[in-house]
N, C-alpha and C positions, 0 to 999 in steps of 0.2 A: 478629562476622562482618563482613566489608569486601565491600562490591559495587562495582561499577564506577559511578564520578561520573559529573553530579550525584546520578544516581537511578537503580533497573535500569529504569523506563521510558522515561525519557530514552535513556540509553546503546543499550536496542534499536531507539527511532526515529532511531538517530544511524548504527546499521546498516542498519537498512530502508534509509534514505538512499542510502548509502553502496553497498549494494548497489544498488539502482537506478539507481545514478548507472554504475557498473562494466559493469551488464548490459547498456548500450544501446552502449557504447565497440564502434566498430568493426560497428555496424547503419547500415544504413543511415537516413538525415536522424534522427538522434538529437533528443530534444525539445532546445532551447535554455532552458528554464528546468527548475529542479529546487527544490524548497521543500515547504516542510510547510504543509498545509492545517488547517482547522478544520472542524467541524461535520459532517453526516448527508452533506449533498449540495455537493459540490466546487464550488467558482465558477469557472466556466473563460471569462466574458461578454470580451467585448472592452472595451475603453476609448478613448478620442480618443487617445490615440497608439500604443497594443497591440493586438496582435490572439492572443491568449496560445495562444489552439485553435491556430493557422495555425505559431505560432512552435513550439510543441507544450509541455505543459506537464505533465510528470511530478513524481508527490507523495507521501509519507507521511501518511496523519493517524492520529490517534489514536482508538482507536475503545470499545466497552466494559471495562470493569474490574470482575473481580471475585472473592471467595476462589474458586481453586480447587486442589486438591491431588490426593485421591484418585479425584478424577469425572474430574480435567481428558479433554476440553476442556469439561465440564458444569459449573455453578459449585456447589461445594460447597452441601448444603442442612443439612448441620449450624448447630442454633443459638448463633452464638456468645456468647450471653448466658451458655448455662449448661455453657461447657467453659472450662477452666483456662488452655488457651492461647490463643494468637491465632491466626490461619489460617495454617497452611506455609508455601504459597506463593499466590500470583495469578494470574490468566489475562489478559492484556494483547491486546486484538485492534486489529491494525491494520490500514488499507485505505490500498492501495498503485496507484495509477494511475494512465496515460497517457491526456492527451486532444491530441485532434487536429482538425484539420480534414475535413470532409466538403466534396466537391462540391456548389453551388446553383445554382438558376438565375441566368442571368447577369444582372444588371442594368443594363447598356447593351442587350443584343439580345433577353434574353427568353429567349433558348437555354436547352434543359433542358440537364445535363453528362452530356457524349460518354462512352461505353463507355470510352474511354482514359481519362479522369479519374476513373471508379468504379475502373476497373482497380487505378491508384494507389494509391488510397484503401484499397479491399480489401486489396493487397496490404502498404501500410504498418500496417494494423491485423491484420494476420499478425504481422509482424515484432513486432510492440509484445505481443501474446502471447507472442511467442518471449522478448524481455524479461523481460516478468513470470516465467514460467518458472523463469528463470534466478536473480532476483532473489530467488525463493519457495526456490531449492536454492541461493543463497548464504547467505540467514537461515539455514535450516536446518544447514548444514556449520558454522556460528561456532556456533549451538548445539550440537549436538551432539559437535562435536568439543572442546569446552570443557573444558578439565580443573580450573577454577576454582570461578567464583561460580556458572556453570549446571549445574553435572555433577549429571546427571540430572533435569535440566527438559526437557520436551517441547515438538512443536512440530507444531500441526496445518495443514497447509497447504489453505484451502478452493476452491469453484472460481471459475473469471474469470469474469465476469458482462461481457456488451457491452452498455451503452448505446444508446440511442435516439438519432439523431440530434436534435439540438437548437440551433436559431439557428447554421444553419453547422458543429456541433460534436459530435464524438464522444467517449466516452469508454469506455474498458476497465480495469477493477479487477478486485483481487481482495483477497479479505480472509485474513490471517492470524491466527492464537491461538496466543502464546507466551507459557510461562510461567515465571515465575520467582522465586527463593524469598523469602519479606516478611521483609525487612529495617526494616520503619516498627516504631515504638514504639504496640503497642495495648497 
């Protein structure tokens, strides 16, 4: 059996990507950074020359792994000690999202921000759902319409979760479960 290099996890964060990269073309103030994150909870801090919220900073990570075949999107509870084969397939969840700048107070005047800078704000953290949207039925169309290595893998698409603003910063995710067939050596 051939899958798509280097790995079928690799190659669907290489979509993820790729679609979120597509989904925001032609939205308005599209993020300027696009990369794959690590870990539970995204770093989106500024540094002495970035400010990555403001720049806006859209991401793939990778999220849990594990057998799933007949439950998907449930992980299989079959014990694999005492079955002959190995697992089908896997369930690959990834978390996929835009963070952005929120409105603060100002620190020259003290000013809280004006009706018209939440306006903004709301308004660009619409658009950035509309995004995700997008980006959740582009994964989905390369799966599904796959006549290859995915034909008939499924693909659960969960819901966007909004963030708390935080140091200046907001964020919107959403997590997907897609799965696809184990090609590893158990």
């Amino acid at each position: 059996m051939t899958f798509p290099s280097p790995d079928p996890a690799i190659f669907l964060a290489d979509i993820a990507l790729t679609c979120l990269t597509q989904a925001v073309t032609g939205l308005p103030n599209p993020p300027l950074n696009f990369c794959y994150r690590v870990g539970s909870e995204v770093a989106h801090d500024i540094d002495q020359l970035n400010d990555l919220c403001c720049q806006g900073l859209a991401y793939v990570s990778l999220g849990d792994t594990f057998p799933s075949s007949d439950s998907f999107p449930e992980q299989d509870i079959i014990r694999q000690a005492n079955t002959q084969c190995a697992p089908a397939a896997w369930s690959q969840q990834y978390r996929i999202g835009i963070v952005r700048c929120v409105p603060v107070v100002s620190s020259e005047t003290g000013a809280m921000p004006t009706c018209a800078e939440w306006n903004a704000a709301a308004l660009q953290n619409m658009w950035d759902s509309v995004a995700l949207r997008r980006t959740a039925c582009c994964i989905r169309n390369y799966i599904t319409n796959n006549e290859g290595f995915f034909l008939g893998m499924s693909v659960v698409i969960e819901r966007q979760t909004q963030g708390t603003p935080l140091g200046g910063c907001v964020e919107r995710s959403m997590t997907m479960s897609l799965q696809f067939p184990n090609c590893d050596t158990c």
